[in-house]
C-alpha positions in Angstrom: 18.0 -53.5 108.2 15.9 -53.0 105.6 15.8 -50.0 103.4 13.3 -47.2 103.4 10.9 -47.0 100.6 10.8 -44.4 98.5 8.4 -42.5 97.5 6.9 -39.6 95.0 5.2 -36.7 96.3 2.6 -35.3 93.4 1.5 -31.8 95.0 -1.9 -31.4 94.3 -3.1 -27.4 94.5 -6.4 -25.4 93.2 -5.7 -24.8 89.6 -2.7 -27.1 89.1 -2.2 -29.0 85.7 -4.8 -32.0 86.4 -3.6 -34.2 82.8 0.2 -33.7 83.8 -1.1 -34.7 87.6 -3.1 -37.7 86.4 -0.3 -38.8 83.7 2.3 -38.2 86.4 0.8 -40.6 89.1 -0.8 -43.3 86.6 2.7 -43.4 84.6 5.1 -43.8 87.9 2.8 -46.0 89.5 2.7 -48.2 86.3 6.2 -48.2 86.6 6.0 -49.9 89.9 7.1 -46.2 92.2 5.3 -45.7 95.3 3.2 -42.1 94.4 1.5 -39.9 96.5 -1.0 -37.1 95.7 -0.4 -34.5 98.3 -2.8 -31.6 99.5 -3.4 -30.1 101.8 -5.8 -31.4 103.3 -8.0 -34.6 102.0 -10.9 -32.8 100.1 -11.3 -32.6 96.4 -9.2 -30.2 94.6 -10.0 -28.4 91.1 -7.4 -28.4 88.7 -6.9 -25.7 85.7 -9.7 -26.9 83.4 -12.1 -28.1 86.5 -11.3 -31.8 87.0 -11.2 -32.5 90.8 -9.0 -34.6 92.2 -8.8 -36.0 96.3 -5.1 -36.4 97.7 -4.2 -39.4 98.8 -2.6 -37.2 101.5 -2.6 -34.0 103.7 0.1 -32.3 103.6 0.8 -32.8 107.1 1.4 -36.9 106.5 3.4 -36.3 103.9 5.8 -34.2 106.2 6.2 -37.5 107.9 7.7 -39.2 105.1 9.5 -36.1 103.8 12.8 -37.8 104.9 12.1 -40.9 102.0 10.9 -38.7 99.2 13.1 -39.1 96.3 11.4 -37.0 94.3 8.6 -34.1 94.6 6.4 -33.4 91.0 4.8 -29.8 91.1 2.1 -30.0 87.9 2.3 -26.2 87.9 4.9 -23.6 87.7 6.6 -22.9 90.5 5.0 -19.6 90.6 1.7 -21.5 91.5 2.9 -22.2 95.2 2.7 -18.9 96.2 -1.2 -19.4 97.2 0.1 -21.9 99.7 2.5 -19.4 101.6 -0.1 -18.9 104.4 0.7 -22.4 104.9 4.5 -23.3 106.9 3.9 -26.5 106.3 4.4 -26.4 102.3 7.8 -24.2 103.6 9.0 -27.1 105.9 8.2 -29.6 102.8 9.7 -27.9 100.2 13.3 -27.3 102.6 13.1 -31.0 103.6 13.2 -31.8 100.1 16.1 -29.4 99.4 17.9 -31.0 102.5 17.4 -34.0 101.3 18.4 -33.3 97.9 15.2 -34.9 96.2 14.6 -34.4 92.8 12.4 -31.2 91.8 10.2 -31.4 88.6 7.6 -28.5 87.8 5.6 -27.2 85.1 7.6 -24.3 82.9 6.6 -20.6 83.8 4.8 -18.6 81.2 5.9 -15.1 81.9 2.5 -14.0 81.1 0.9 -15.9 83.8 3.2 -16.4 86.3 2.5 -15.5 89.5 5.3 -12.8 91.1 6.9 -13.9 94.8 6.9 -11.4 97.7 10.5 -10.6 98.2 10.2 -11.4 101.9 8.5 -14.7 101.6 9.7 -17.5 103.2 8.7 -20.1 100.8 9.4 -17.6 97.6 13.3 -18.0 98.8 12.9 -22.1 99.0 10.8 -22.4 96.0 13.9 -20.8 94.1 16.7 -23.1 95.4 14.6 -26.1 93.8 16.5 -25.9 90.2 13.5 -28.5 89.0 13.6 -30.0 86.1 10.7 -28.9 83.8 8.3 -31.4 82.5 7.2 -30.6 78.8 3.6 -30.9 77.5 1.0 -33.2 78.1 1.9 -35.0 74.8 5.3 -35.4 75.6 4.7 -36.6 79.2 4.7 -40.3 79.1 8.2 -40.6 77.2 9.5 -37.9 79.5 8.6 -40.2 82.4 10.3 -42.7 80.7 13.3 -42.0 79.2 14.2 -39.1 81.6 12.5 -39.2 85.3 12.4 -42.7 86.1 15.8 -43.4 84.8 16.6 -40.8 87.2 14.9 -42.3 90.1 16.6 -45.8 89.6 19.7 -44.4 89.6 20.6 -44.8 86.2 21.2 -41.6 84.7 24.1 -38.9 85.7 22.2 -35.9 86.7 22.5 -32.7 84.4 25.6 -30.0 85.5 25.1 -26.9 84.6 24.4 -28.0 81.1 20.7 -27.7 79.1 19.1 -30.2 77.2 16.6 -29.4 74.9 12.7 -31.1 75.2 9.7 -29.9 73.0 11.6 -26.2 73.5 11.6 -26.5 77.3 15.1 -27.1 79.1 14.8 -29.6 81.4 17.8 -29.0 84.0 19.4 -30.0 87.6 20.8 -28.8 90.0 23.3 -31.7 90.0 22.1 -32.5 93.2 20.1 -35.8 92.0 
């Protein structure tokens, strides 16, 4: 039986991080991983500085392959998903991914322009059981793909404990789940 291929979700969302988007899917793919950009739905999507980009698919597909995603890139905060909570279906991707114990990596939060989670939301609690590992600038984006996340998705580097390791002054962590 052959082996399911796996694949990398890129959320795409109004005002996300278009470079770190673009770098993200260019460099992976380059690197011969199956990437997806993911939306939710298939029309063009403004990033932070007006750049549109058009998922390659709904977010409803990508529920389909949830079950092969090794790993789910966020170019935003994790603060940013909160203008998807009307949506259960970002809710049922993000505790697929969790279940399935997929690698997390998201934008660091800037205290002064993150936005705050409703204490009763359902995707605020599953957003903060992802632990993601934190992607440092745009600068530092295409050696961070390659010495640290696609090592990671071959399988050739021990996930992080509890300890921090220091990037460009972000601390890119795990879980220890991946």
């Amino acid at each position: 039986m052959k082996s399911p291929m796996h694949i990398v979700l890129v959320l795409w969302g109004e005002g996300f991080d278009e470079m770190a988007a673009a770098i993200f899917v260019v460099g992976l793919r380059r690197l011969g991983k199956r990437v997806q950009l993911v939306g939710l739905n298939r029309q063009q999507i403004a990033g932070q500085h007006g750049l549109t980009l058009v998922p390659d698919l709904p977010l409803g597909q990508a529920l389909v392959v949830a079950n092969s995603v090794d790993c789910l890139i966020i170019p935003a905060p994790l603060a940013a998903l909160q203008q998807f909570s009307y949506d259960p279906r970002l809710a049922e991707l993000l505790g697929l991914v969790s279940h399935n114990q997929a690698l997390v990596v998201a934008g660091a939060s800037h205290s002064h322009s993150a936005v705050a989670y409703r204490p009763a939301s359902l995707l605020a609690s599953l957003a903060s059981k992802l632990d993601p590992l934190i992607y440092p600038d745009a600068g530092e984006l295409l050696p961070f793909i390659c010495t640290t996340l696609a090592p990671r998705l071959n399988g050739e580097a021990a996930p992080f404990t509890n300890e921090k390791a220091q990037l460009n002054g972000n601390a890119p962590h795990l879980n220890g789940k991946h």
